[in-house]
DOZA-764525 format. One record per residue (C-alpha): x, y negated, z; residue number from 1. Coordinates in steps of 0.25 Angstrom, whole numbers, m for minus. Each point is the difference from the previous one (the first is absolute). Layout:
N
R  east north    up  nr
R     X     Y     Z NUM
...
! end
This chain:
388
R  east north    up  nr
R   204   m32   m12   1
R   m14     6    m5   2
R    m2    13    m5   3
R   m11     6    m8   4
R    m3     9   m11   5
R    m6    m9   m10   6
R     0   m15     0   7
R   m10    m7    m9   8
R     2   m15    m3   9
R   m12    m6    m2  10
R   m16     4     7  11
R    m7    m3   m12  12
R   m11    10    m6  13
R    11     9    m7  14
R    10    m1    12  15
R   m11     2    11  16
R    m5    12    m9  17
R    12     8    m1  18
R     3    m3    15  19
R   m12     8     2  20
R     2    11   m11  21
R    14     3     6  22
R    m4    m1    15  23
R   m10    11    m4  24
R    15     8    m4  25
R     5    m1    14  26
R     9   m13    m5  27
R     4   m11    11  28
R    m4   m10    m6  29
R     4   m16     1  30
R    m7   m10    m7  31
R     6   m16    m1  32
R    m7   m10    m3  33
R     2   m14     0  34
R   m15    m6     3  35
R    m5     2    15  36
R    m8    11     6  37
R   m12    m9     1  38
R     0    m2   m16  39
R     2    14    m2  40
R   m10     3     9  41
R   m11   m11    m6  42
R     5    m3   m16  43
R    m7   m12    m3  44
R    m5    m1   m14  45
R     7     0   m11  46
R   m11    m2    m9  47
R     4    15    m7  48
R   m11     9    m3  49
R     8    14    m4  50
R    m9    10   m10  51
R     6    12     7  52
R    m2    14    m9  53
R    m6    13     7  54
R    14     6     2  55
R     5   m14     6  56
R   m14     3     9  57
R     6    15     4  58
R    13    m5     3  59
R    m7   m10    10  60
R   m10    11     6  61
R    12     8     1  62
R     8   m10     9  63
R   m12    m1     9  64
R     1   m16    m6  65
R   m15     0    m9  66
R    m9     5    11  67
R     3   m13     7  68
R    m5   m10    m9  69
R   m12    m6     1  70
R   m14     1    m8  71
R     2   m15    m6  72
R    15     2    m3  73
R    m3    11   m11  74
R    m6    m4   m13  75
R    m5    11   m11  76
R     7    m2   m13  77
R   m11     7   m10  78
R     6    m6   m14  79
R    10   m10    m6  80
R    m2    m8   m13  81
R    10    m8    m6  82
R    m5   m11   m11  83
R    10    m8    m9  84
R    m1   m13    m4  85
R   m14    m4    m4  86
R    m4    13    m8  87
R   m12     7     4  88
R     4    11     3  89
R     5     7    12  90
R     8    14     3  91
R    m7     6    12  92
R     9    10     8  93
R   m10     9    11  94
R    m2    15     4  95
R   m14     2    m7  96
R    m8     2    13  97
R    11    10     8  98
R     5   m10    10  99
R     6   m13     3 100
R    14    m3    m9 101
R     6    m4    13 102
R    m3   m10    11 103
R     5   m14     3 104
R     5    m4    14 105
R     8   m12     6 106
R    13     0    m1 107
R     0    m4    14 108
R    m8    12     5 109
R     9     9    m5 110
R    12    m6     7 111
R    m9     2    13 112
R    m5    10    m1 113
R    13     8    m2 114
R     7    m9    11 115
R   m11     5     9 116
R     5    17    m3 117
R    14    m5     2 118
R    m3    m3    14 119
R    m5    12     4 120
R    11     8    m7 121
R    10     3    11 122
R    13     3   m12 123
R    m2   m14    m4 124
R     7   m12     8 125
R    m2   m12    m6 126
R     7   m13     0 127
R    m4   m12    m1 128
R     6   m15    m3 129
R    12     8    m6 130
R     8    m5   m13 131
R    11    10    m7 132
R    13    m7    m2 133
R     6    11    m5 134
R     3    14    m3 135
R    11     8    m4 136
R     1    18     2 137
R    11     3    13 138
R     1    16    m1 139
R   m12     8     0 140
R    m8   m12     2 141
R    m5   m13    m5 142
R     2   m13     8 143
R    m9   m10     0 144
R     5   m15     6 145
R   m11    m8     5 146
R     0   m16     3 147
R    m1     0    15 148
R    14     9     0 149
R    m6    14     2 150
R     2    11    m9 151
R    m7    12    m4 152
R     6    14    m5 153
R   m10     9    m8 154
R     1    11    m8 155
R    m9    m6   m12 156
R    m2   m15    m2 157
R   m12    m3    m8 158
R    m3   m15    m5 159
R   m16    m4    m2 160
R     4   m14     1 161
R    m8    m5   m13 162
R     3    m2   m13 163
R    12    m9     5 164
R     7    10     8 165
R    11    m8     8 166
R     4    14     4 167
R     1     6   m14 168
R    10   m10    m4 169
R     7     3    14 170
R     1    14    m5 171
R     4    m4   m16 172
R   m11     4    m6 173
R    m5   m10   m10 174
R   m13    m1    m9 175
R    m4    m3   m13 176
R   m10   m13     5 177
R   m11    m6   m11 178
R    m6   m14     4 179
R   m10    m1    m7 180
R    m3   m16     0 181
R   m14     1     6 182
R    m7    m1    14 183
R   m10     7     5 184
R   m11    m9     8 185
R   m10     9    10 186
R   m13    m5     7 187
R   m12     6     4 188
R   m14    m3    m8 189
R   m14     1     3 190
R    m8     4   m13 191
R   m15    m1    m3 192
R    m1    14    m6 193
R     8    11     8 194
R    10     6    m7 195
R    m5    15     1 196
R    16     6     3 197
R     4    m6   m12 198
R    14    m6    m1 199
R     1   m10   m13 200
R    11    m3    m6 201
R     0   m10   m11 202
R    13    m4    m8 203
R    m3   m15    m5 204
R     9    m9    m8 205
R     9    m5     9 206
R    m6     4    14 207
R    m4    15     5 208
R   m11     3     8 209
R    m2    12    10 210
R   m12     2     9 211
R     3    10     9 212
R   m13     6     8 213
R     0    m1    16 214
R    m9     9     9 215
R   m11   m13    m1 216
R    m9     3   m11 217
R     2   m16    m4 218
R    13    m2     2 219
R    14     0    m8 220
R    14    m3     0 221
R     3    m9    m9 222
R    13     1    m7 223
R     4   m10   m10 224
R    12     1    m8 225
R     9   m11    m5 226
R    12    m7    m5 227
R     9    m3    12 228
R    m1   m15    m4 229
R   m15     0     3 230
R     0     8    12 231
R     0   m13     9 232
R   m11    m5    m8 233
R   m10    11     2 234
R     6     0    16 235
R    m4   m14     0 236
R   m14     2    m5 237
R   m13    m3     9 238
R    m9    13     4 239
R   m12    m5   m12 240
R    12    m3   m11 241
R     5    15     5 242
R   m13     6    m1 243
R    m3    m6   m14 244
R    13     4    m6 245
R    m4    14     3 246
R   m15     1    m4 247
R     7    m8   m13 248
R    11    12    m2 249
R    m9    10     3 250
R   m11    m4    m9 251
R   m11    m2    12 252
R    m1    16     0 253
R    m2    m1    14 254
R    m8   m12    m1 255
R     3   m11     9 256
R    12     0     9 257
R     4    m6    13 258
R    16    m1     7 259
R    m2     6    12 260
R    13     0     7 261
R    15    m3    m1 262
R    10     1   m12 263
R    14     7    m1 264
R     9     0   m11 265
R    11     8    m2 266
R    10     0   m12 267
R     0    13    m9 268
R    13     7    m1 269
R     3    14    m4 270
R    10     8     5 271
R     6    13    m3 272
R    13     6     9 273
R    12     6   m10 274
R     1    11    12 275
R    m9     6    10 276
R    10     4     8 277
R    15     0     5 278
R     7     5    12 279
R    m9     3    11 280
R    m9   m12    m7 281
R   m13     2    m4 282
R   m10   m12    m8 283
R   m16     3     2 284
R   m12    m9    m4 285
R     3   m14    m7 286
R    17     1     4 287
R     0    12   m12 288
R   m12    m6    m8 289
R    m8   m14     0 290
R   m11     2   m10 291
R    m7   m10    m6 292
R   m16     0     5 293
R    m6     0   m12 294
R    m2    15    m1 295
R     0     2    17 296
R     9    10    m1 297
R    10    m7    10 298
R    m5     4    16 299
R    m4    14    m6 300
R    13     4    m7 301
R     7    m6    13 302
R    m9    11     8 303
R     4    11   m11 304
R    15    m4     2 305
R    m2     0    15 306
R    m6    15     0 307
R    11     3   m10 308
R    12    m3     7 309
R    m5     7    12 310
R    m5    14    m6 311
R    14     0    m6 312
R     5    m3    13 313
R    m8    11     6 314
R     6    m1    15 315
R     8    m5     8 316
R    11    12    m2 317
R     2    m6   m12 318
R     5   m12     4 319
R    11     6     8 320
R     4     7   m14 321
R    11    m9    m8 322
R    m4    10   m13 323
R   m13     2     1 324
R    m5   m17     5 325
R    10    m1   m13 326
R    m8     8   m10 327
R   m15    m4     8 328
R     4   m16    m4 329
R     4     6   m14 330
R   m12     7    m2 331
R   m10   m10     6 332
R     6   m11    m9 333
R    m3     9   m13 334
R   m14     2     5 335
R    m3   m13     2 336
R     6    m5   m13 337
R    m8    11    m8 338
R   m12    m7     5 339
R     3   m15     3 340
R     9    m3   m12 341
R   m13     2   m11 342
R    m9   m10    10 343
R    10   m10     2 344
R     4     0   m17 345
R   m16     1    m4 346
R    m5   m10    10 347
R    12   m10    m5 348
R    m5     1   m14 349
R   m14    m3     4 350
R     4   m11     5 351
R     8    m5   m11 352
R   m11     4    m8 353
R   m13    m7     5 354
R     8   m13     3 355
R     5    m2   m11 356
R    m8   m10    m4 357
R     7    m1   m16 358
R   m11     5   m12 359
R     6    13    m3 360
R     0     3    14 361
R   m14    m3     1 362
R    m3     8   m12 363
R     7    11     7 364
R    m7    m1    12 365
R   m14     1    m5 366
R     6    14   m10 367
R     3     4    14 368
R   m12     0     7 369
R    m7     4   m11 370
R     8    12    m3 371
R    m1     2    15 372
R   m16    m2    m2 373
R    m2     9    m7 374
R    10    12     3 375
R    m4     9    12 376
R    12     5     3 377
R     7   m14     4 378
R   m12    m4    10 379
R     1    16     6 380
R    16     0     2 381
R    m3   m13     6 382
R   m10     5     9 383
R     7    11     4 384
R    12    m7     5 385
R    m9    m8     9 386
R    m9    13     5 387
R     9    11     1 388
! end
């Protein structure tokens, strides 16, 4: 049998990240992982551009993971507007001159770039091509079964397996889970104007649009939003058919577009954990809360969760403390509640709002923006949650 202080399910961004936030805290840690080495090592893209906040950038420095990112994986996020329907006018959110709002990175480079400090960590084993069968708590540890017959004995298991954690629901925790009935449909464009560190977002009748900025002044990630019905349809589309429903949707403000690359769809399900912890058993990243992208909270509240679990944590001694792990699980649950409960409620209801596509709705929508228009404070508050 293996032995090891922490085992994490899962090497995503929010498993790999707290692998190295509890490493720095003398923890032996073990990471499984179902995907192999060579994937971990070299994500292919997903087609995910992530809008990372400063403190989400702090977190990375921190971890020795940002330094390694390249000069055409980061992208300046100066501003964001959002426009509804066909009105005029727009809500603009930007820092008036003191900075970029955040930055915009490949979801892929991320995942390298945090594999690659991983390595070089010498409390961090990894463990490739491995699947969790079961898990169950034997004395003062964890257990944790794997397929190929092995077992694992930790003092603190923690799932970052996604938002559709088989290990959660080996440890009986459930989730309240809200599918939404749309897709969303990511490709890369080429535009005519550059889009100057802006990401759009326009909320059509029947269909969203998002352009999110990349480091290449006249590129974007396109993400086109959906019923799950005509998902398939906009898949099938040619590259020119592509390109013309996203110059349509975004009123040609770019001018003229051009697909420039493959398209990923994924299905858009919210998830929210009914606990955060149980015995020895910890959730982080998507396991505990899967965020709609709408507001782009998701990968940074998965960082913030990560950096709270192990500050309550504070080292390993505190593992090896049935009271105190006890009371750090407690605690880290409370925190990260107090600050992913209101995201995960108010990014729900956004949704519901500007896609729903019924007149007093759209009525709604445009008091909203308005009000919003014309009423610092909102746009500040906003701001200051990506900024801080």
């Amino acid at each position: 049998m293996l032995h090891t202080d922490v085992a994490i399910v899962g090497a995503g961004p929010a498993g790999l990240a707290l692998a190295l936030m509890l490493a720095r805290r003398d923890c032996r840690v073990t990471l499984l992982e179902r995907q192999s080495e060579e994937i971990l090592a070299s994500p292919p893209d997903d087609g995910r551009e992530i809008a990372l906040t400063h403190q989400s950038v702090r977190f990375m420095e921190s971890l020795g993971a940002w330094q390694r990112l390249k000069p055409d994986e980061v992208g300046l996020l100066h501003s964001a507007q959002v426009v509804d329907g066909s009105a005029p006018s727009r809500l603009d959110f930007d820092t008036r001159g003191r900075g970029p709002l955040g930055f915009i990175v490949p979801n892929a480079a991320i995942r390298r770039v945090l594999y690659e400090a991983i390595r070089e960590n010498g409390n961090i084993q990894l463990q490739a091509r491995r699947t969790v069968t079961g898990t169950q708590c034997g004395g003062n540890r964890r257990l944790v079964q794997l397929e190929d017959g092995q077992s694992l004995a930790a003092v603190l298991v923690v799932a970052a397996d996604s938002r559709f954690s088989e290990v959660r629901r080996m440890a009986g925790i459930g989730v309240d889970m809200r599918d939404f009935g749309r897709v969303a449909v990511l490709g890369p464009v080429r535009t005519e104007r550059a889009h100057g560190g802006i990401a759009r977002e326009c909320f059509r009748y029947g269909s969203t649009l998002a352009l999110l900025p990349t480091a290449d002044g006249h590129c974007s990630s396109a993400v086109v939003t959906v019923c799950a019905s005509s998902a398939d349809e906009i898949m099938q589309y040619s590259d020119e058919a592509f390109a013309a429903h996203v110059q349509r949707e975004s009123a040609s403000t770019l001018g003229v577009v051009e697909a420039c690359g493959r398209r990923h769809r994924y299905p858009l399900v919210a998830v929210y954990a009914h606990r955060f912890y149980a015995e020895r058993f910890a959730l982080v990243g998507d396991a505990a809360v899967g965020m709609h992208p709408v507001t782009a909270h998701g990968f940074n509240l998965g960082l913030a969760g990560a950096e709270t679990l192990a500050r309550q944590l504070h080292n390993v001694t505190r593992l090896y403390q049935a009271a105190g792990l006890s009371r750090a699980l407690s605690r880290y649950q409370a925190l990260h509640r107090l600050e992913s409960h209101p995201m995960y409620v108010g990014t729900n209801r956004v949704v519901d709002l500007f896609t729903d596509d019924r007149l007093p709705a759209k009525l709604l929508r445009k008091a909203v923006l308005r009000i919003s228009e014309h009423f610092p404070p909102v746009r500040r508050a906003i701001v200051h949650q990506l900024t801080r």
